[in-house]
C-alpha positions as CSV (number, residue, x, y, z in Angstrom):
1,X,-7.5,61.8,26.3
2,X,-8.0,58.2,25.8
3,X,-9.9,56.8,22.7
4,X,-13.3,56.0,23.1
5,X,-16.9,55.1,21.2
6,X,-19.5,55.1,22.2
7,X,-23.2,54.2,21.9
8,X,-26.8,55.0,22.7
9,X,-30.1,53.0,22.3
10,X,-33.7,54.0,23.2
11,X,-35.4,51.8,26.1
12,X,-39.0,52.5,27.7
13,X,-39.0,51.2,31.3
14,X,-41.0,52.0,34.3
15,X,-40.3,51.2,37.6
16,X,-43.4,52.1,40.1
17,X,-43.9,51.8,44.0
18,X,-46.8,49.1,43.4
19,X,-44.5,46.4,41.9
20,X,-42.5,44.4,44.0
21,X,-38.5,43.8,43.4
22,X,-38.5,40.8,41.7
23,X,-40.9,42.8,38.5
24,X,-38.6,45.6,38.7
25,X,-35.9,43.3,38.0
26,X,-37.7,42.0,35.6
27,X,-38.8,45.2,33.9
28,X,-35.1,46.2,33.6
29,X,-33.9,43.1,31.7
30,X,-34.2,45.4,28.6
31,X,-31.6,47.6,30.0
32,X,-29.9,44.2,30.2
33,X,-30.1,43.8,26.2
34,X,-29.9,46.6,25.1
35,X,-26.5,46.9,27.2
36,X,-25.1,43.7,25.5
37,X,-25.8,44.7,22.2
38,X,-24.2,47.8,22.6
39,X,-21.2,46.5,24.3
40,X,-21.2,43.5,21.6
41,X,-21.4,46.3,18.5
42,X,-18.4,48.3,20.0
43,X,-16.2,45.3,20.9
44,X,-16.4,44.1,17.5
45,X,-16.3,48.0,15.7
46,X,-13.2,48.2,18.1
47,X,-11.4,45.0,17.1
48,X,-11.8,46.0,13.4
49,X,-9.8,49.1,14.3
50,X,-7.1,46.7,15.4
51,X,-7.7,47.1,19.2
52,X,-7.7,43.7,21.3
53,X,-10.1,42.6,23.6
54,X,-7.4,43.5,26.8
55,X,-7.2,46.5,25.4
56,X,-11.0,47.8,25.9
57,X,-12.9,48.7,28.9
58,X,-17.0,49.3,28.7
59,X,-18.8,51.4,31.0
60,X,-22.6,51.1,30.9
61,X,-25.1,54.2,31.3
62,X,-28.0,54.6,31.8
63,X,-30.1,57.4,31.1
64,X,-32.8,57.6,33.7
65,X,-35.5,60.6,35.6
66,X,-38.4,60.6,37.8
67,X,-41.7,59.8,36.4
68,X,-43.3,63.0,34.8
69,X,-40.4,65.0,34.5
70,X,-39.2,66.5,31.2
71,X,-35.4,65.9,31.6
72,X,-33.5,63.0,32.1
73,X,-29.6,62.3,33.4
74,X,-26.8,60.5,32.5
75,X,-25.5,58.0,35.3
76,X,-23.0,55.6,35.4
77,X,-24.1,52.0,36.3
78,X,-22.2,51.0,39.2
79,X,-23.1,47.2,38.4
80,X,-22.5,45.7,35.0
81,X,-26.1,44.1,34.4
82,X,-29.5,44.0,36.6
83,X,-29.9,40.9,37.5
84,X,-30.8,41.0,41.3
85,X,-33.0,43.0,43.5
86,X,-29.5,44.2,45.6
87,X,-28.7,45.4,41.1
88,X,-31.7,47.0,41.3
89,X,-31.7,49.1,44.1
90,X,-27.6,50.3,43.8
91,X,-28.7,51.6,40.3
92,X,-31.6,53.8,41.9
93,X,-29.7,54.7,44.4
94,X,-26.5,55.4,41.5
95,X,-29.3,57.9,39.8
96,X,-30.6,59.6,43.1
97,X,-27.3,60.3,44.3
98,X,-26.3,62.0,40.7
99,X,-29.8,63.3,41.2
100,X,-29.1,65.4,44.2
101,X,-25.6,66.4,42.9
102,X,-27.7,68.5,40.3
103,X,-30.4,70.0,41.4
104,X,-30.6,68.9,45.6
105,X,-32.2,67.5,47.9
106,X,-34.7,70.1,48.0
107,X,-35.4,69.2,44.3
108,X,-36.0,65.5,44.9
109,X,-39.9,64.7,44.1
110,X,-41.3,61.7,46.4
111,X,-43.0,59.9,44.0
112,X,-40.6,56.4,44.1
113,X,-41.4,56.3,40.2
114,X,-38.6,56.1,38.0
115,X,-38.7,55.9,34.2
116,X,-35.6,54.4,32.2
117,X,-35.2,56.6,28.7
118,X,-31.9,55.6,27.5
119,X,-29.2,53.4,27.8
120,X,-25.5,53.8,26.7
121,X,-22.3,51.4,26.0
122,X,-18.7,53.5,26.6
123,X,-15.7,51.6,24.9
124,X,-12.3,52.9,25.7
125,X,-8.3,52.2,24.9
126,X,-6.6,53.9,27.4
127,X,-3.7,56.0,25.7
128,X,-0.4,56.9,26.6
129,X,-0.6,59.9,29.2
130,X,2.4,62.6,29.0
131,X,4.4,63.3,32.1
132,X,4.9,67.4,33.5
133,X,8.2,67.4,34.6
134,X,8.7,68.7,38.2
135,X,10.8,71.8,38.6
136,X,12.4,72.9,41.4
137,X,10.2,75.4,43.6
138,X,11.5,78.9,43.9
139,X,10.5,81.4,47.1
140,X,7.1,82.2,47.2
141,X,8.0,86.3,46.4
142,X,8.8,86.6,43.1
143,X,12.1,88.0,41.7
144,X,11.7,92.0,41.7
145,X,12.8,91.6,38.1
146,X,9.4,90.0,37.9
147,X,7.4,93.2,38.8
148,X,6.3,95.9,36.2
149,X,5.1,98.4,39.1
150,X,1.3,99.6,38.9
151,X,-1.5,100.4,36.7
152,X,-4.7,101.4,37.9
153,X,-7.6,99.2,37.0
154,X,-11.1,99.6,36.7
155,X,-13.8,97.0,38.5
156,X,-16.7,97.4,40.3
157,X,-17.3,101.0,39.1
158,X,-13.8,102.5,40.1
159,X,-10.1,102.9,39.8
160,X,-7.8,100.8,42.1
161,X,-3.6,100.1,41.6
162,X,-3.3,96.8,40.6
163,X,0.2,94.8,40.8
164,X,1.7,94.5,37.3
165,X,3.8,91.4,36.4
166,X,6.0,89.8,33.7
167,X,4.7,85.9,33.1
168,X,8.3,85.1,31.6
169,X,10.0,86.1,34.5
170,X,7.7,84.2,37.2
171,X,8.9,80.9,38.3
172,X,7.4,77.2,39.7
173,X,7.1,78.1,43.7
174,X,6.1,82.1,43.3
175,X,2.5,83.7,44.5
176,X,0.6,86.5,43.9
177,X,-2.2,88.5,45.1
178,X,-5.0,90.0,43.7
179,X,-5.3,93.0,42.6
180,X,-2.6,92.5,39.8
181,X,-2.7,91.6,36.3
182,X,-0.1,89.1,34.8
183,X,0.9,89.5,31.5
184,X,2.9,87.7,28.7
185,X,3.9,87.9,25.3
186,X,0.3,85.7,24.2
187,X,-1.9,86.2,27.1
188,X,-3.2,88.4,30.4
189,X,-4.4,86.6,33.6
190,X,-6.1,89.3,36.0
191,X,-6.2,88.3,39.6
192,X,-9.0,90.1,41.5
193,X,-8.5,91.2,44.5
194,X,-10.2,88.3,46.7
195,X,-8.2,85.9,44.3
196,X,-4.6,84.1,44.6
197,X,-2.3,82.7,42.3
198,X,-0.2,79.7,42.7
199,X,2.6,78.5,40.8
200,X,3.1,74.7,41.1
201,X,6.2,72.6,40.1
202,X,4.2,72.0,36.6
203,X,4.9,75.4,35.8
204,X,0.7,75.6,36.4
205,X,-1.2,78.6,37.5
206,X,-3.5,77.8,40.5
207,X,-6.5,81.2,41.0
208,X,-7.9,79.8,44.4
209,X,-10.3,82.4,46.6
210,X,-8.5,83.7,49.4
211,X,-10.6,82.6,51.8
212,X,-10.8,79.1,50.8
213,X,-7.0,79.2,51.2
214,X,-7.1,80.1,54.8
């Protein structure tokens, strides 16, 4: 994971459908300094940890929801500050967009009134990322050695032979179906029957539905 602070300050904004762009612009511009501070406080708590100033991004949030709900969300500003009307509008439409993610567009009230709760200042150092090394695939069947036969196994109310086989002795490149249970020394992975697994060159397991597969 990379490093990261990061911090959160209260802000009471309302943006209705009866003011025109240039007061919601202005109505935001304590997002604005609320952002700087924030960003401000972490640049320097960062620096005093011996972090440079190339070293640091920020990522501003804001924490917005439709007037009269209970709950807001968390959304990333895609623009740094709000400083236009074209600011404006691509953070509304930043929030809608997570908005419908969520809950829908079913969910979506049309009342155009937005109310701003929250904001947030993310400071990160990028760290050093370890590399998987790549092994080379093996066939797709897995060595018989592999295979521990069957064992019934109960789900959904009844018996049914499942596949039975060693983790150790499955390699980067071999699949299974479901039904089977994979077992190791540490762990079990059961595969149900509409389930595949997929061994990639990371020595990862991959459970993908069946039908997404084809």
């Amino acid at each position: 994971m990379d490093y990261s602070h990061r911090r959160h300050k209260s802000v009471a904004t309302v943006l209705t459908p009866d003011l025109d762009d240039a007061m919601k612009v202005a109505y935001l511009q304590p997002v604005n300094l609320a952002w700087d501070a924030l960003e401000k406080e972490l640049l320097t708590e960062l620096g005093d940890e011996g972090f440079s100033a190339d070293q640091i991004t920020t990522t501003r949030v804001i924490y917005m929801k439709y007037m009269g709900q209970l709950d807001d969300i968390e959304v990333t500003s895609p623009v740094a500050r709000i400083d236009t009307a074209d600011d404006m509008r691509a953070l509304v439409k930043a929030y809608e967009d997570q908005y419908t993610k969520m809950f829908t567009l079913v969910a979506k009230p049309d009342v155009g009134a937005y109310q701003v709760t929250e904001v947030c200042v993310i400071a990160k150092v990028s760290t050093m990322k370890p590399k998987l090394p790549a092994q080379e695939l093996a066939p797709k069947e897995p060595d018989s050695r592999a295979n521990k036969g069957k064992r019934p196994v109960f789900q959904h109310g009844r018996w049914n032979d499942a596949d039975i086989w060693r983790m150790e002795d499955l390699k980067p490149g071999n699949e299974i179906d479901g039904l089977a249970v994979i077992e190791a020394s540490n762990t079990t992975l059961f595969v149900p029957p509409e389930w595949h697994v997929r061994i990639d060159a990371h020595d990862i397991y991959w459970l993908e539905r069946k039908e997404v597969r084809s």
